[in-house]
FIKOLZA-1660 file (N, C-alpha, C; in steps of 0.1 Angstrom, whole numbers, plus 5000, padded with zeros to 4 digits):
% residues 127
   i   px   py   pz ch aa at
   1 6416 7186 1624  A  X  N
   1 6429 7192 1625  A  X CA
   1 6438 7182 1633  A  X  C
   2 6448 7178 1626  A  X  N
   2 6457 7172 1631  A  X CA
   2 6471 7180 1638  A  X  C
   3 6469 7181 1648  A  X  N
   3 6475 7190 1657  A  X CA
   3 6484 7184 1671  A  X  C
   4 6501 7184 1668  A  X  N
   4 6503 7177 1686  A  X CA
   4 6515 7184 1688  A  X  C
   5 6518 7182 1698  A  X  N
   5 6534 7193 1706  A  X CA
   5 6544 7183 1707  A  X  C
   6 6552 7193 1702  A  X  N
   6 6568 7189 1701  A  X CA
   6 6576 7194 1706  A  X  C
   7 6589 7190 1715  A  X  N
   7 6599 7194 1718  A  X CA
   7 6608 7202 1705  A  X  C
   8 6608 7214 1707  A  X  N
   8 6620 7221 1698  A  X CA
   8 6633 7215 1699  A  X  C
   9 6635 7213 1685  A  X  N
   9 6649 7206 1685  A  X CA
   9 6657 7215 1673  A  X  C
  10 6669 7212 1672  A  X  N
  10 6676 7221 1662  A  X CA
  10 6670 7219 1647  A  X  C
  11 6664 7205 1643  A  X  N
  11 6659 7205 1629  A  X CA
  11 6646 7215 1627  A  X  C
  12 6641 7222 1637  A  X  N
  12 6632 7230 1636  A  X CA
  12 6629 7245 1639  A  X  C
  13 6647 7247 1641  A  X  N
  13 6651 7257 1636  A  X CA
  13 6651 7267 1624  A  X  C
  14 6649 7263 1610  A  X  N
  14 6651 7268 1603  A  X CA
  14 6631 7278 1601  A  X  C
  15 6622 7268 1608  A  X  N
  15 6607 7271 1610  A  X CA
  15 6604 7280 1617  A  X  C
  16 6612 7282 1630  A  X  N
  16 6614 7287 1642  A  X CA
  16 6617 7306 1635  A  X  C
  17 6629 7304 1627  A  X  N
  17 6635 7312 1622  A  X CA
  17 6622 7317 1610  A  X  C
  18 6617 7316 1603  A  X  N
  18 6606 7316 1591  A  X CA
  18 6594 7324 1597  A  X  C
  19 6592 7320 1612  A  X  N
  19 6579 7326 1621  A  X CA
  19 6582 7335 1630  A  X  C
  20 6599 7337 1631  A  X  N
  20 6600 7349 1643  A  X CA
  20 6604 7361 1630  A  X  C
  21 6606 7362 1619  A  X  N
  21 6610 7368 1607  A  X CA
  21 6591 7376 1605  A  X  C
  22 6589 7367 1602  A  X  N
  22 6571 7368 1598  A  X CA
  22 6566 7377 1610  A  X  C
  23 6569 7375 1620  A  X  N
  23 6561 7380 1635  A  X CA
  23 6567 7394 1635  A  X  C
  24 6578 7395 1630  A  X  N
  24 6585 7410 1636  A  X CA
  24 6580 7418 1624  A  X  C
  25 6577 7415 1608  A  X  N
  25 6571 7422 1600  A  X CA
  25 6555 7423 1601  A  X  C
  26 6549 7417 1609  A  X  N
  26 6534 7419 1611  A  X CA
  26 6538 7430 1620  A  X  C
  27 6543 7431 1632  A  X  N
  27 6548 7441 1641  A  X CA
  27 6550 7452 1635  A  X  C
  28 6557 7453 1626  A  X  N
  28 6566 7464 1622  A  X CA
  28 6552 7471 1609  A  X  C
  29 6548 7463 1607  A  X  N
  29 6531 7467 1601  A  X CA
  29 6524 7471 1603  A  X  C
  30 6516 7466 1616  A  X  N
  30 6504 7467 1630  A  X CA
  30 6513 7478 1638  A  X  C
  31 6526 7484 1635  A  X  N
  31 6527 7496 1647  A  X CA
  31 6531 7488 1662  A  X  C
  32 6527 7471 1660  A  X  N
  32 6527 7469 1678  A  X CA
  32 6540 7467 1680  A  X  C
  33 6547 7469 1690  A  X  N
  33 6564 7463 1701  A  X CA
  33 6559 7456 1709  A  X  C
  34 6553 7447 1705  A  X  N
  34 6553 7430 1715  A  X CA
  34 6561 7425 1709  A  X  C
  35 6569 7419 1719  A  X  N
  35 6582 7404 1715  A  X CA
  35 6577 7399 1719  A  X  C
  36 6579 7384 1708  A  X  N
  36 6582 7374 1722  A  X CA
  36 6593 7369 1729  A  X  C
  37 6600 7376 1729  A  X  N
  37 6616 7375 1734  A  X CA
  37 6611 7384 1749  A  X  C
  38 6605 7392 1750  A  X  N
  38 6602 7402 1763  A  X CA
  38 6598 7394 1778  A  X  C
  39 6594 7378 1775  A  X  N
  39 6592 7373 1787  A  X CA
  39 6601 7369 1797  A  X  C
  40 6614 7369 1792  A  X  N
  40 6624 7366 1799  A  X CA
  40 6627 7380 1806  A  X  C
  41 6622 7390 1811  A  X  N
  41 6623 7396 1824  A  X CA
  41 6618 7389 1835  A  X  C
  42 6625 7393 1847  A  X  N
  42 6618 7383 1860  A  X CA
  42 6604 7383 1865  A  X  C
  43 6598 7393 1868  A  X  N
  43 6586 7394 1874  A  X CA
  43 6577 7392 1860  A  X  C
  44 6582 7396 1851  A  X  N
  44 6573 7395 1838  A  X CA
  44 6566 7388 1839  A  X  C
  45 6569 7374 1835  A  X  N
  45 6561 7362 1836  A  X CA
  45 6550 7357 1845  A  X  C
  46 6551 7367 1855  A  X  N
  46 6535 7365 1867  A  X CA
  46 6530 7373 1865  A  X  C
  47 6535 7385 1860  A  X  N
  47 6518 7395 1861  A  X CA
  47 6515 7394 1842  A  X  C
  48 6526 7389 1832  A  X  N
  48 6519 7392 1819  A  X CA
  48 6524 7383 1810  A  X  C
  49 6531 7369 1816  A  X  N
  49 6532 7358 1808  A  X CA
  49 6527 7344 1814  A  X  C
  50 6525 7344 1828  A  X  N
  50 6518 7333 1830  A  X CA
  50 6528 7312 1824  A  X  C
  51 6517 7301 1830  A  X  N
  51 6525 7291 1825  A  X CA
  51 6524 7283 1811  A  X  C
  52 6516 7293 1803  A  X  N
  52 6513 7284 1789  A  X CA
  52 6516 7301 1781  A  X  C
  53 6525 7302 1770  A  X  N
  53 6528 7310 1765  A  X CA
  53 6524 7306 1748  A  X  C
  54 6517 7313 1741  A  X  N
  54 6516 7304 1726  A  X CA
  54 6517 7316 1719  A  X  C
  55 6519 7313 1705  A  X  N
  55 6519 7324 1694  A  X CA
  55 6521 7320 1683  A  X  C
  56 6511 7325 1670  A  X  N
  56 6512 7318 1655  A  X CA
  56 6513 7331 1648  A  X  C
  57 6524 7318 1640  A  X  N
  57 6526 7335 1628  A  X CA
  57 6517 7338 1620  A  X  C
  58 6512 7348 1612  A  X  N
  58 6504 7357 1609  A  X CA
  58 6497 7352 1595  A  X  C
  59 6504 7343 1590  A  X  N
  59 6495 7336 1578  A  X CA
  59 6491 7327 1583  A  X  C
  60 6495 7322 1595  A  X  N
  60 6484 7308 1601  A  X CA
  60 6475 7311 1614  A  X  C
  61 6477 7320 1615  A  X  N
  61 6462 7325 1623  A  X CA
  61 6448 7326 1620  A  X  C
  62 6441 7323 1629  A  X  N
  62 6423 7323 1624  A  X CA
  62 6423 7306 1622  A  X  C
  63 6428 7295 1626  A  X  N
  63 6427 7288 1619  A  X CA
  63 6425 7273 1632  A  X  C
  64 6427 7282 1638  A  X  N
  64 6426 7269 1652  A  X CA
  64 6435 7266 1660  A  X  C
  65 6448 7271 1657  A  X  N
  65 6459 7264 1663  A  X CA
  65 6462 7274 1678  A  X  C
  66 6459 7282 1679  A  X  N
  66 6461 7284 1692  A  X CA
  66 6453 7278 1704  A  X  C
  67 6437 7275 1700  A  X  N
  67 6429 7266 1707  A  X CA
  67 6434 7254 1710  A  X  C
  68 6436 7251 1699  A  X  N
  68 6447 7230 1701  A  X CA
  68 6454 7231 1706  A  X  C
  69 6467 7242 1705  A  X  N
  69 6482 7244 1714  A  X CA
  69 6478 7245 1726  A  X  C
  70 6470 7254 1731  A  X  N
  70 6465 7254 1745  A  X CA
  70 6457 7237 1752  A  X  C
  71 6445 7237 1744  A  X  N
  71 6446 7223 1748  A  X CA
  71 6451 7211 1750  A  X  C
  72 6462 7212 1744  A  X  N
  72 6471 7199 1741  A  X CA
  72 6483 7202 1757  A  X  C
  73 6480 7214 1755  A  X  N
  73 6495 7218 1771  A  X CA
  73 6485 7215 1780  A  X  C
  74 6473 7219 1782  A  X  N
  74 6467 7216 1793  A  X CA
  74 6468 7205 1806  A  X  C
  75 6471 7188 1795  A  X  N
  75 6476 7178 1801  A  X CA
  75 6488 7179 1808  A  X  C
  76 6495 7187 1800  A  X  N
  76 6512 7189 1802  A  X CA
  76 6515 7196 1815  A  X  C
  77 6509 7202 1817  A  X  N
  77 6510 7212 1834  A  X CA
  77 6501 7204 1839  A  X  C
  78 6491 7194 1837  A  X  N
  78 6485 7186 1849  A  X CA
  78 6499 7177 1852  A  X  C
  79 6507 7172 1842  A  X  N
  79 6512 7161 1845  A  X CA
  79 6526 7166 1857  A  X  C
  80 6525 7178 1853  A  X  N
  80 6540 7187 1863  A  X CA
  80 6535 7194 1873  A  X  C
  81 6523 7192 1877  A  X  N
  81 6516 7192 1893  A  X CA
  81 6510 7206 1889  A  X  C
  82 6507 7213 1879  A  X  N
  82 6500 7226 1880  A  X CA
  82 6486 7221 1879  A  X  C
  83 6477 7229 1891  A  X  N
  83 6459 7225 1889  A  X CA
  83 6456 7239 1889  A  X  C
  84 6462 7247 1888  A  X  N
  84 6458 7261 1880  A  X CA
  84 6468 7264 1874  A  X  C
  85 6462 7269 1858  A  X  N
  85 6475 7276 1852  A  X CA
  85 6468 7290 1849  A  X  C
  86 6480 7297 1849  A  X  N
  86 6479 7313 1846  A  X CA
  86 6483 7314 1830  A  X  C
  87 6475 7323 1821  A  X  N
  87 6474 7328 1815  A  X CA
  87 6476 7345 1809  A  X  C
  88 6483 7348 1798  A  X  N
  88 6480 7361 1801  A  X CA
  88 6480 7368 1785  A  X  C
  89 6472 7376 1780  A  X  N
  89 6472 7384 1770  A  X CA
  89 6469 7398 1769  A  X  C
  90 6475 7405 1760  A  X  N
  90 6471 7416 1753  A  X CA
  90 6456 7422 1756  A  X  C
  91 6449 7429 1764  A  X  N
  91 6438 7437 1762  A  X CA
  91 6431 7435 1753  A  X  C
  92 6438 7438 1740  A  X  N
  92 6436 7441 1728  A  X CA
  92 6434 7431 1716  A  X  C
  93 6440 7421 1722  A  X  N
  93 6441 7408 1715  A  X CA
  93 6431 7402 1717  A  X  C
  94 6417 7407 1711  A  X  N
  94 6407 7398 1715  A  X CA
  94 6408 7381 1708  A  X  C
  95 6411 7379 1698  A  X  N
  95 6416 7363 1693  A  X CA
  95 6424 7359 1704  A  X  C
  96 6433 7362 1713  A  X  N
  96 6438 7351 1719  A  X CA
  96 6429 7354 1733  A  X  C
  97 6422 7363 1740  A  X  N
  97 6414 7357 1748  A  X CA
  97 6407 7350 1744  A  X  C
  98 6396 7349 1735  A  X  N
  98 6387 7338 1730  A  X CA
  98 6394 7324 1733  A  X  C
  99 6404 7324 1725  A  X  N
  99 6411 7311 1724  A  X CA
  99 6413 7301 1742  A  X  C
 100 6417 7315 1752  A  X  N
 100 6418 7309 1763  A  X CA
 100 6405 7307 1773  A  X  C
 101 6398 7312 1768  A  X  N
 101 6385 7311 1776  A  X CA
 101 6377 7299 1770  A  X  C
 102 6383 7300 1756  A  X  N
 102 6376 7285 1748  A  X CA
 102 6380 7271 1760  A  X  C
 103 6394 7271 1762  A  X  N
 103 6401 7265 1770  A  X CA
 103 6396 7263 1786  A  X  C
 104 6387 7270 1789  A  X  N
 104 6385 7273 1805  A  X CA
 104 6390 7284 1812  A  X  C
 105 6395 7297 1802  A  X  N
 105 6402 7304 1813  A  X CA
 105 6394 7315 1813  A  X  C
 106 6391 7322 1828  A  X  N
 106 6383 7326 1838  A  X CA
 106 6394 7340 1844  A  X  C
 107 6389 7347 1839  A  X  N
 107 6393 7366 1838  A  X CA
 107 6398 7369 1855  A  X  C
 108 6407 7370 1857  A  X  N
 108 6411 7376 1870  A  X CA
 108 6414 7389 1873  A  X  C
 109 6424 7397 1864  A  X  N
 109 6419 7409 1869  A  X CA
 109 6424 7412 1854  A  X  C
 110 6431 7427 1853  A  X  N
 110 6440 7433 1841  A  X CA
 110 6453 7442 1852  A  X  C
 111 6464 7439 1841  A  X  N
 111 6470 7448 1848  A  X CA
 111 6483 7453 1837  A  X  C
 112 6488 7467 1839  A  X  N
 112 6490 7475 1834  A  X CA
 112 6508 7470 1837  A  X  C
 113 6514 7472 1821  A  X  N
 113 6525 7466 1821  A  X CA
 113 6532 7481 1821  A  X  C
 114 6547 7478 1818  A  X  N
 114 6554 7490 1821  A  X CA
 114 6553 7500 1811  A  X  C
 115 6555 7492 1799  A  X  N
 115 6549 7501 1784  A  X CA
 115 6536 7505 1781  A  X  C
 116 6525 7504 1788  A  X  N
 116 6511 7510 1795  A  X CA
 116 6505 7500 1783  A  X  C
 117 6506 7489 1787  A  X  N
 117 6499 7479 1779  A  X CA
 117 6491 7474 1788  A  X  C
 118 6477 7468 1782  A  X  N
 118 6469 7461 1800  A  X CA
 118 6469 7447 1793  A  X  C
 119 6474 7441 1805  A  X  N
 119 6472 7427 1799  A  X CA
 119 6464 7419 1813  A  X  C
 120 6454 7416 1806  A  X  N
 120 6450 7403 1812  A  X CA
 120 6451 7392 1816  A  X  C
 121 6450 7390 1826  A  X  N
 121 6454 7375 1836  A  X CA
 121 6443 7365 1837  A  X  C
 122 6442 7355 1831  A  X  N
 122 6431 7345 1828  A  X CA
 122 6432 7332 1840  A  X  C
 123 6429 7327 1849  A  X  N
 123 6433 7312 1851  A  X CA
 123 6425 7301 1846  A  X  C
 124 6429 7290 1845  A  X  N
 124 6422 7276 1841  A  X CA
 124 6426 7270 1851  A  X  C
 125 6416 7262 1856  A  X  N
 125 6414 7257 1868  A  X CA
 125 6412 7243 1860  A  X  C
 126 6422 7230 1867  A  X  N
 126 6425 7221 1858  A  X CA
 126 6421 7208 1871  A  X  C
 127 6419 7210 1885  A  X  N
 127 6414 7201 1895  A  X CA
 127 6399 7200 1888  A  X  C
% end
């Protein structure tokens, strides 16, 4: 798998646009109201978004890329002084725990969001 991270730039917009289209009809499919637009509330981000956020659209899932995306950031928060990063998912989403536990990340508690979702707080310990 030839896999590396890029800065979002406007030419990749139109892809951007193609996978947030794709994401809200898997949603609107699956019954679930996850955004990913939801992390921009304030507290959000510590108890159910954490510093590595990833997500693949629904025809390219199962396929590795959230494992690589995670490991490839890993360096990226060593290099901006994080030696723990926080992680966080879905209960329910057992594929993206795997993915972060593949990575090193180590179960800290669960906690119960406003919309009575329990999400999981993982850290990876990167010292």
């Amino acid at each position: 798998m030839n896999v590396k991270l890029i800065k979002l730039t406007k030419e990749y917009f139109p892809q951007l646009s193609e996978m947030i289209d794709e994401w809200k009809l898997d949603q609107e499919k699956n019954h679930t109201n996850g955004s990913p637009w939801s992390i921009f509330k304030n507290d959000y981000l510590f108890r159910c978004g954490g510093h590595i956020g990833d997500g693949i659209r629904p025809s390219e899932r199962g396929k590795g890329y959230a494992t690589e995306m995670i490991r490839l950031s890993l360096p990226e928060c060593k290099k901006a002084g994080i030696d723990r990063v926080l992680m966080v998912c879905d209960k329910t989403n057992i594929a993206s725990a795997k993915t972060i536990i593949k990575n090193g990340g180590i179960l800290e508690n669960e906690v119960l969001d406003a919309d009575g979702t329990i999400n999981q707080r993982y850290w990876i310990d990167l010292r």
